[in-house]
ZADOZA-894258 format. One line per 8 residues: number of its first residue (from 1); their letters; for each residue x, y negated, z of N, C-alpha, C. Coordinates in steps of 0.001 Angstrom, whole numbers, plus 500000, padded with zeros to 6 digits. Example, Ala and Ser with C-alpha at 12.3 -4.5 7.8 and 13.67 -1.06 7.14 Angstrom:
BEGIN
1 = AS = 513190 505690 507800 512300 504500 507800 513200 503300 507800 | 512850 502250 507080 513670 501060 507140 512900 499970 507870
This chain:
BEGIN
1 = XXXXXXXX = 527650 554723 542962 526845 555503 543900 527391 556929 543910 | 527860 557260 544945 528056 558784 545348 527276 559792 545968 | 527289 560723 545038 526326 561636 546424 526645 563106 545441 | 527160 564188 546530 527622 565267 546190 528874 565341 545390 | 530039 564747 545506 531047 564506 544879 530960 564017 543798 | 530019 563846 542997 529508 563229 542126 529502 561687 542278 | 530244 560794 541203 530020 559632 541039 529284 558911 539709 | 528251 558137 540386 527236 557434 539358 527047 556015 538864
9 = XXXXXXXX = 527545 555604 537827 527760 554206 537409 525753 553714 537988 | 526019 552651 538664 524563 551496 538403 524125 551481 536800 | 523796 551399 536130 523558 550460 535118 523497 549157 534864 | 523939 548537 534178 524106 547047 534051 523486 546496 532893 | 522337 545634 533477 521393 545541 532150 521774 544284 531022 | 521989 544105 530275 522377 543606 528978 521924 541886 529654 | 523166 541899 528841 522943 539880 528867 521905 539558 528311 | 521291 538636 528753 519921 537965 528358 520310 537176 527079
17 = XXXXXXXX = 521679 536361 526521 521988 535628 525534 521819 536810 524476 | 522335 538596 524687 522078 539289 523913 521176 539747 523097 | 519819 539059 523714 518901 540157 523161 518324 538762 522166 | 517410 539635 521686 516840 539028 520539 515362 539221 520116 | 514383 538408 519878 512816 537955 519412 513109 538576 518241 | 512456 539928 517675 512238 539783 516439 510824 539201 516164 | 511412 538673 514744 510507 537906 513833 510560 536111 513804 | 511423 535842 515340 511304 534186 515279 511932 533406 514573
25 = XXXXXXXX = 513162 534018 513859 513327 533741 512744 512737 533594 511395 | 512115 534521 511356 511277 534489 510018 510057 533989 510484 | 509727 533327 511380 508235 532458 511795 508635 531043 511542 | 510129 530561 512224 511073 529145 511696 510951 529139 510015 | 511260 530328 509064 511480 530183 507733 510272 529937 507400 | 508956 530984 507557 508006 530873 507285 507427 529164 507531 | 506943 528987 508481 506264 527513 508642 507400 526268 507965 | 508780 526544 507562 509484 525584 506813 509061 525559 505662
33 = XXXXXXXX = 508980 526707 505032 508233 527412 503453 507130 526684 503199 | 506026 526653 504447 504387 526045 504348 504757 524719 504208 | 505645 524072 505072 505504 522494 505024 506061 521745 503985 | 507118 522509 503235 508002 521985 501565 506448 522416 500920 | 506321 523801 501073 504766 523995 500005 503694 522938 500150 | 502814 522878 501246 502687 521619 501223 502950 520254 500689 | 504209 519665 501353 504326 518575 500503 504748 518527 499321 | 504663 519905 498586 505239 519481 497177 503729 519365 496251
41 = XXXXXXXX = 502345 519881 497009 500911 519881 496844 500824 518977 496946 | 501326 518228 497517 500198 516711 498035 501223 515769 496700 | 502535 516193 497191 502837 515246 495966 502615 515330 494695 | 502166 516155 493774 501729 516847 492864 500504 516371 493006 | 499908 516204 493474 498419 515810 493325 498133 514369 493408 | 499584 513746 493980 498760 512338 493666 499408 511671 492360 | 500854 512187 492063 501630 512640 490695 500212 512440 489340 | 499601 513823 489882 498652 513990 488708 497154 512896 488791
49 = XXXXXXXX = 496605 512564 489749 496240 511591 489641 496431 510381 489252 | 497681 509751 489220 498342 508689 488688 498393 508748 487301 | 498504 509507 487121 498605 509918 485611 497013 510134 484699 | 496051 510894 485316 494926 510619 484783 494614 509696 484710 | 494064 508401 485643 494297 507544 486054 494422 506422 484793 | 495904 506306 485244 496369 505506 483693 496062 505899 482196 | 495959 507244 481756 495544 507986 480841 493514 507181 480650 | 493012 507542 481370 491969 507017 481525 491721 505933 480871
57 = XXXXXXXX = 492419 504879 481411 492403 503437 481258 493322 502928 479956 | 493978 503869 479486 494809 503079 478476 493440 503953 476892 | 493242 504908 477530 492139 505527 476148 491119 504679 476286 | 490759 504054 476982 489195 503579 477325 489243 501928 476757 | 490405 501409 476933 491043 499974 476396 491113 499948 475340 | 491638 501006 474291 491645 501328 472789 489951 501578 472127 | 489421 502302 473436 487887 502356 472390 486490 501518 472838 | 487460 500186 473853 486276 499166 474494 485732 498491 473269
65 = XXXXXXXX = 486496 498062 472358 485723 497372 471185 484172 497983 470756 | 484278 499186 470885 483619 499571 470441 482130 499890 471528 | 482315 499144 472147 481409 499209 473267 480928 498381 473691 | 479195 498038 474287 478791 496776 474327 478929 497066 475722 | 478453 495404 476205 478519 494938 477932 478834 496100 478822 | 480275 496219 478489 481591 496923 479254 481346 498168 480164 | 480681 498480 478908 479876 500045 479770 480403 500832 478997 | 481805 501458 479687 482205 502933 479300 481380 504010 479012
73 = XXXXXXXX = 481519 504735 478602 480097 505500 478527 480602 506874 479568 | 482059 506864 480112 481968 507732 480912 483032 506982 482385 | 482524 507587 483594 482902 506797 485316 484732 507360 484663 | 485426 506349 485987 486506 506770 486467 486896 508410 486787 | 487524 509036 486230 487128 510279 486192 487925 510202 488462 | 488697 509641 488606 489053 509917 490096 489596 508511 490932 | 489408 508666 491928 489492 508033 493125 490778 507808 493262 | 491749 506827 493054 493361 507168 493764 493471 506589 494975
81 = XXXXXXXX = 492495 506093 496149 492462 505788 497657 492292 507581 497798 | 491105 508041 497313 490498 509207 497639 491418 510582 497623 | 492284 510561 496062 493679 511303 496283 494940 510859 497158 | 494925 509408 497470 496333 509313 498432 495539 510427 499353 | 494725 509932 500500 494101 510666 501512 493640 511820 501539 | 493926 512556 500353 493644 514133 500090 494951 514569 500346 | 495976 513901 500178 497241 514145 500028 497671 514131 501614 | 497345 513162 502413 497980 513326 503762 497276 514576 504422
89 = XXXXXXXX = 495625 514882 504185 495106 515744 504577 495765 516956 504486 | 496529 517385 503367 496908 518866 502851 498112 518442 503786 | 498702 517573 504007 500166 517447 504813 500056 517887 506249 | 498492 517768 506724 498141 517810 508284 497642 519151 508226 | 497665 519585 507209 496893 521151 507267 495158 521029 507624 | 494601 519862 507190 493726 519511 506961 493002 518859 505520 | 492429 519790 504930 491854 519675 503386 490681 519409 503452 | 489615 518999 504111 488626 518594 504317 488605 517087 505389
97 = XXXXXXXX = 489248 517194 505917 489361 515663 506948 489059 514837 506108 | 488134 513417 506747 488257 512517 505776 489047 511237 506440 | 489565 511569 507427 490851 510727 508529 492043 511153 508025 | 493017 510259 507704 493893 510364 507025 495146 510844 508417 | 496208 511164 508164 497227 511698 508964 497572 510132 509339 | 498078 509617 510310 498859 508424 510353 500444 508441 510631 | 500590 509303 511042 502247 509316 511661 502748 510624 511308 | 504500 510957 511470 504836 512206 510530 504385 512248 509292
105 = XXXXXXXX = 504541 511195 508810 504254 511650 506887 505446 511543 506738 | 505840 512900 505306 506939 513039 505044 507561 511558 504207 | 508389 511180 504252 509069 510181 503715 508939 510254 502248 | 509320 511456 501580 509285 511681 500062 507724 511611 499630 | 506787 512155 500621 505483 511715 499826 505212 510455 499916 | 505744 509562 501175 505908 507641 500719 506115 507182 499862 | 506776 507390 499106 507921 507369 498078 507184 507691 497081 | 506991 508692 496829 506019 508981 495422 504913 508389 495769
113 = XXXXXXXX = 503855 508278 496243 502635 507479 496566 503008 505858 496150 | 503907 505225 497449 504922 503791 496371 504668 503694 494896 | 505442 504740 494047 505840 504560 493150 504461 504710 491849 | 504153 505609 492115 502580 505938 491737 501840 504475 491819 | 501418 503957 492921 500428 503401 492950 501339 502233 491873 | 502383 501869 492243 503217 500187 491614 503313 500667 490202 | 503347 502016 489720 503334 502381 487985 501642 502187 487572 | 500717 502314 488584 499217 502143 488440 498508 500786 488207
121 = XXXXXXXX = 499295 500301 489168 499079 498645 489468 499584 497566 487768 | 500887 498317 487662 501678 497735 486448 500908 497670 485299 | 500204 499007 485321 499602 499466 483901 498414 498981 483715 | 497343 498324 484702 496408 497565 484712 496380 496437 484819 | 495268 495998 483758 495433 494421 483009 494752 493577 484179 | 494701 492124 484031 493758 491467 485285 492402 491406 484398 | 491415 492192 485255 489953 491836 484348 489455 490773 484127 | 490152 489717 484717 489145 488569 484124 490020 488156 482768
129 = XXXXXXXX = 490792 488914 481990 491332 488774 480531 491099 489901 479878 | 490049 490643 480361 489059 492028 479434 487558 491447 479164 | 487503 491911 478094 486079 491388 477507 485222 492880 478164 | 485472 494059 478087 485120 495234 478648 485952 496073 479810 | 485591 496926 480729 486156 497540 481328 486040 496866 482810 | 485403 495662 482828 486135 494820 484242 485553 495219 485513 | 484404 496160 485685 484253 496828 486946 484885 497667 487364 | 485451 498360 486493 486193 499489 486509 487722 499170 486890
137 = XXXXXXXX = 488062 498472 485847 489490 497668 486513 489035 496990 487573 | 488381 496363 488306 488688 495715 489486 488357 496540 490305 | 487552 497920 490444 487069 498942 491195 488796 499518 491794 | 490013 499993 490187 490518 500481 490147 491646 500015 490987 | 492025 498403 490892 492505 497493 491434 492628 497364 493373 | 491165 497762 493356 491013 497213 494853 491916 498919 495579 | 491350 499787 494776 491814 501058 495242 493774 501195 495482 | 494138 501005 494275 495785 500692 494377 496035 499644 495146
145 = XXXXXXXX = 496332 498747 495576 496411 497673 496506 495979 498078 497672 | 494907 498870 498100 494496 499790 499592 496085 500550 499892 | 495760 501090 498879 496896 501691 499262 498272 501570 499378 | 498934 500585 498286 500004 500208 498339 500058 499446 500236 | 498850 498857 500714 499235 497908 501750 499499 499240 502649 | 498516 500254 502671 498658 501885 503850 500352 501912 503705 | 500977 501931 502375 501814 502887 501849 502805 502128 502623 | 502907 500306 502436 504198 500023 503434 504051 499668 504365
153 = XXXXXXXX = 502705 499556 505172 502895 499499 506724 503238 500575 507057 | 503400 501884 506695 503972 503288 507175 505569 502591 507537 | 506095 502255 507151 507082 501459 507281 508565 502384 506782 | 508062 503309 506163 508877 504021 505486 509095 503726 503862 | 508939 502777 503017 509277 501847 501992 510728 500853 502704 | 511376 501287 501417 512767 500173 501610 512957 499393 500274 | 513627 498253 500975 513097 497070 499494 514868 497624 498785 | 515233 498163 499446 516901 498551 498719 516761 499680 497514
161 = XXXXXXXX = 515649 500222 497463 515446 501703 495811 514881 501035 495208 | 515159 501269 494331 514438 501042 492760 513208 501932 492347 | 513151 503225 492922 512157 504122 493108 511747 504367 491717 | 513159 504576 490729 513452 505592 489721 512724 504398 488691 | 512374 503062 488959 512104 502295 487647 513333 501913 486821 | 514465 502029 487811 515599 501580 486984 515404 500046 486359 | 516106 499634 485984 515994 498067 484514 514746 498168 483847 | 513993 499082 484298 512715 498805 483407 511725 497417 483280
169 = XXXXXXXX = 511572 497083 484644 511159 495983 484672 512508 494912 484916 | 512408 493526 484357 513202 492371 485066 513001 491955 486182 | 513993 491740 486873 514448 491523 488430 513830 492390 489143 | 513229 492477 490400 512941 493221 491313 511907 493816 491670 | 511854 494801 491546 510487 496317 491551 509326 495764 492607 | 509707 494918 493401 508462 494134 494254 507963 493105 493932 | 509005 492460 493023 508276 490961 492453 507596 491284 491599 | 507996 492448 490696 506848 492684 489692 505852 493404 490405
177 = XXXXXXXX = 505320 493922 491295 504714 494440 492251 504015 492984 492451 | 504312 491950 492995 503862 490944 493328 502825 489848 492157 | 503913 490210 490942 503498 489391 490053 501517 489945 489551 | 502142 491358 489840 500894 492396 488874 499789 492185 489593 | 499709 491676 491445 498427 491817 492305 497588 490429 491816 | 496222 490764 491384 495188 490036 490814 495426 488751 491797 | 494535 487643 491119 494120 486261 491873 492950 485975 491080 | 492494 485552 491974 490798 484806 491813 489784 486102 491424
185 = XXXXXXXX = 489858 487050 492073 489064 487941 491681 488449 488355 493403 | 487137 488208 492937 485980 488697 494570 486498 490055 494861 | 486861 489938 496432 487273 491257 497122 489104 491299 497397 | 489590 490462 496534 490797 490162 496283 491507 488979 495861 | 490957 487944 496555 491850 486803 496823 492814 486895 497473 | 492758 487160 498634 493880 487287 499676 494857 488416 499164 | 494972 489363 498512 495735 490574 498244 497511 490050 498269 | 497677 489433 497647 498881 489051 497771 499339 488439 498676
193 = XXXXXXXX = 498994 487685 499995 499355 487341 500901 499292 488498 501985 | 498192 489396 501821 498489 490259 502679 499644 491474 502294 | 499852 491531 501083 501090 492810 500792 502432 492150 500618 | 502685 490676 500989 503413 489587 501296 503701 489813 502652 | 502892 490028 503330 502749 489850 505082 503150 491053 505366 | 502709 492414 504597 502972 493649 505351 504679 493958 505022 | 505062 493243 503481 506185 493397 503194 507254 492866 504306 | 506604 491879 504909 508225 491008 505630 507792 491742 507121
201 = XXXXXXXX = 506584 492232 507710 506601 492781 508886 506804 494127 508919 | 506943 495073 507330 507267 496771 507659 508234 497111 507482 | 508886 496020 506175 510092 496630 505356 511410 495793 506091 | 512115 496742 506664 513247 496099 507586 514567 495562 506748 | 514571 496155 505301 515752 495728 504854 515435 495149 504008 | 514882 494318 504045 514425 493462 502370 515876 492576 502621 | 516773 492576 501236 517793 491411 500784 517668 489761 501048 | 518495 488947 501101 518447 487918 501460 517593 487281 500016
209 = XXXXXXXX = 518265 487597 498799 517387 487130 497621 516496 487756 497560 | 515716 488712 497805 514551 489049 497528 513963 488459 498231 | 514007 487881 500008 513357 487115 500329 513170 485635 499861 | 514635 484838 499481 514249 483731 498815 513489 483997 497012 | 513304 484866 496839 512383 485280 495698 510914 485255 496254 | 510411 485801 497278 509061 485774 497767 508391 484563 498338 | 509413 483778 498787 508956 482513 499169 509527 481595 497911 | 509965 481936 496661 509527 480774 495304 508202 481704 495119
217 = XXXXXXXX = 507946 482919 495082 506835 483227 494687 505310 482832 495202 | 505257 482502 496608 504814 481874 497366 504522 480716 497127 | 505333 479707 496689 505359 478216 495981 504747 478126 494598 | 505054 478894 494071 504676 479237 492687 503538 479706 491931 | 502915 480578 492918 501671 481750 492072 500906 481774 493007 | 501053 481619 494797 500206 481445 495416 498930 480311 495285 | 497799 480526 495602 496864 479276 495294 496060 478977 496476 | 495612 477932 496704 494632 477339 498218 494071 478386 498318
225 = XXXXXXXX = 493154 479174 497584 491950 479955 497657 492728 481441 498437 | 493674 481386 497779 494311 482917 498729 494687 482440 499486 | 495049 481569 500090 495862 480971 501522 494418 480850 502276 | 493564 480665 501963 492088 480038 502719 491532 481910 502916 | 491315 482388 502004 490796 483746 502157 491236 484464 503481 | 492804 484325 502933 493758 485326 504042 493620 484584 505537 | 493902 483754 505825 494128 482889 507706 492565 483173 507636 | 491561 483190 507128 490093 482630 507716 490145 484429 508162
233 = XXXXXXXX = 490515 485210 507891 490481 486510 508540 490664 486574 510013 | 489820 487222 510724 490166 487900 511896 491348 488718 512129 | 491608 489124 511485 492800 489937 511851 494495 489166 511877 | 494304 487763 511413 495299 487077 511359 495329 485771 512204 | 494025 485662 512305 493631 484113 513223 494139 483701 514269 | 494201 484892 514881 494523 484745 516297 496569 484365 516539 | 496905 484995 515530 498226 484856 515374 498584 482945 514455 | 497981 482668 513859 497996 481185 512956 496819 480568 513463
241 = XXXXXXXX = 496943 480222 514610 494966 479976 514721 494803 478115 514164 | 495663 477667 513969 495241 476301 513237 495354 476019 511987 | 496037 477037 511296 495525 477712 509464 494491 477819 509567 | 494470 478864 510620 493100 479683 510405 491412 478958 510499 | 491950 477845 511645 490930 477150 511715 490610 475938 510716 | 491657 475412 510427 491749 474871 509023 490674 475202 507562 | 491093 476564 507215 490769 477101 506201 489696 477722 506514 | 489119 477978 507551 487455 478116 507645 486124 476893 507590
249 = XXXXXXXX = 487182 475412 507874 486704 474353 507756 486607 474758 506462 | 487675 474817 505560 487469 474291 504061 486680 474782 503518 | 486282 476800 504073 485599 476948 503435 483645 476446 503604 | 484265 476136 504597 482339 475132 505010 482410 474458 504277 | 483601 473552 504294 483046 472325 502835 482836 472560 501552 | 483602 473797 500657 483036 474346 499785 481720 475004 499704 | 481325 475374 500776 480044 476148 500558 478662 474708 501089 | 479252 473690 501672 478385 472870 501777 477839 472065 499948
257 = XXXXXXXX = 478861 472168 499055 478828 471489 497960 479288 472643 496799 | 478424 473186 496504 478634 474775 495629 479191 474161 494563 | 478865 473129 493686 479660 471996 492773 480232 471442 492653 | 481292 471284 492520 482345 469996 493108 481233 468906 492697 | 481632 467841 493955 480576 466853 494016 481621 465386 493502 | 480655 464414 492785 481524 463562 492198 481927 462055 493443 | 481424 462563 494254 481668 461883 495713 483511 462048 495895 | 483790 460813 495958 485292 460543 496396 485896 461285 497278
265 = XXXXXXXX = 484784 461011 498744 485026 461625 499831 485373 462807 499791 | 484275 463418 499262 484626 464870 498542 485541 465565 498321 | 486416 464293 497693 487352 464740 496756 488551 464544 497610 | 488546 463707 497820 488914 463217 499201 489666 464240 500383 | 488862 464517 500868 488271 465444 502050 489332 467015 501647 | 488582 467535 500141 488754 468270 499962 490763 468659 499392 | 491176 467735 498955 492394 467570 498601 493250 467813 500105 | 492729 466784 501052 493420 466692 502326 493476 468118 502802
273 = XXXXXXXX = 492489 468942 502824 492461 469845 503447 493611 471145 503121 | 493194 471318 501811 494176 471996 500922 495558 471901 501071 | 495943 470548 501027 497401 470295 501306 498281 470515 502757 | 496816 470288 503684 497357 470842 505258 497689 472427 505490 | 496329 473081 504593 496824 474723 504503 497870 475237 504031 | 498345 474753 502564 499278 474798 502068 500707 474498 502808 | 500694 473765 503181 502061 473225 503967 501812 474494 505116 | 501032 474640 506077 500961 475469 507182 501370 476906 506942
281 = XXXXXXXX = 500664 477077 505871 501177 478725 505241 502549 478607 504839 | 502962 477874 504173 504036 478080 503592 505068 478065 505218 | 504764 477017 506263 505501 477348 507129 505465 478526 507803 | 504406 479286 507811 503655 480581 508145 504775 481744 508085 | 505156 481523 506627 505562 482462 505954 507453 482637 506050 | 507745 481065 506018 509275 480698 505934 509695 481562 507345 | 508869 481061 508633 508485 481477 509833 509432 482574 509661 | 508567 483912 509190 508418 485150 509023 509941 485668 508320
289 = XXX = 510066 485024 507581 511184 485306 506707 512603 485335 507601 | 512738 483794 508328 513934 483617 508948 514182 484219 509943 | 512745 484991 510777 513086 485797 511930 513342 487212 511839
């Protein structure tokens, strides 16, 4: 621009790639800071729960003798359903919720929660071989198994880690996982068919032998009563519906004859039935495996 012999540059205002937000950097560091802080809280807390926990139960086993009709004289000192779900809460930036986070959980708190609950599960005896303690262990029971089933439908469990047990146990960190889930106990018949079921529908890399390990385990340790528990469920019926309908028969005929009755038919009846479930599940399951 000219004017009076005088010449005047425009100004030319600065590249837009130039300029710069202060602080959005340190708002990125900051909220990275909260969310490691965070999950190193939540993991730490269910860490230390696991650990009371077992602490609990291994002092309380040493001084049951001394105690009549299996009355501790003091409760479970904590909840480990109640700490997993304290734990996703602090992850959501929610410490009071009693709705657990479902999606975006960090992977490493999977992982420790996993490992926690299967060192929890390990360390507890089956109550129906405690003379004392057995509300408490099966209270404690139903709670680990909640969660172990939450922990691998997240579908972030892989059957390929060892998840730091190392050789501790023989053969494989899920079979002993498998071996440890109760049978014949009210509230938990079915448990092992369902953390069976969530295993082959969450966990994408389970090994070729670990699967032919779950189906001898299946043959082996499974019993009518958990095969009848699990299909007579709603939540599975609709998918097996002639198990399912099967094993709701059977259980009419058991509940028609609270005694085994010395009637042939009975016996009869009741054998036939068993052996149709059995065969059906087991195809249920092979099913599952090969696809």
């Amino acid at each position: 621009i000219s004017k009076q012999g005088i010449t005047l540059d425009a100004a030319k205002p600065a590249p837009i790639r130039n300029l710069t937000i202060p602080g959005i950097v340190e708002i990125a560091e900051l909220n990275q800071s909260m969310d490691l802080n965070s999950l190193n809280a939540a993991c730490l807390l269910i860490t230390d729960a696991s650990s009371k926990l077992i602490d609990f139960f291994t002092n309380a086993e040493c001084n049951s003798q001394r105690e009549e009709n299996g009355n501790i004289g003091t409760s479970i000192p904590i909840s480990w359903s109640a700490s997993y779900h304290q734990g996703l809460n602090i992850l959501s930036g929610d410490h009071t919720s009693s709705k657990a986070m479902k999606k975006d959980v960090p992977i490493e708190f999977i992982e420790s929660a996993f490992k926690s609950s299967i060192t929890i599960l390990l360390s507890l005896k089956n109550p129906l071989e405690m003379s004392n303690l057995k509300k408490k262990v099966h209270a404690a029971l139903q709670e680990v198994t909640s969660v172990l089933l939450e922990v691998i439908k997240s579908g972030h469990v892989s059957a390929r880690k060892d998840y730091g047990f190392g050789s501790k146990y023989k053969g494989n960190i899920f079979l002993s996982m498998l071996r440890a889930c109760p049978s014949g106990i009210s509230n938990l018949e079915s448990i092992r068919m369902e953390i069976i079921s969530a295993m082959l529908e969450h966990i994408r890399d389970i090994p070729e032998q670990l699967l032919v390990s779950i189906l001898r385990f299946v043959l082996r340790y499974v019993e009518t009563d958990d095969f009848v528990t699990y299909y007579s469920k709603e939540s599975v019926s609709g998918k097996t519906s002639l198990v399912a309908r099967l094993s709701k028969q059977y259980m009419e005929l058991i509940a028609k004859v609270p005694h085994k009755a010395d009637s042939q038919q009975y016996v009869d009846e009741e054998k036939n039935l068993a052996s149709r479930i059995m065969s059906l599940a087991v195809l249920d399951i092979t099913s599952k495996i090969i696809t």
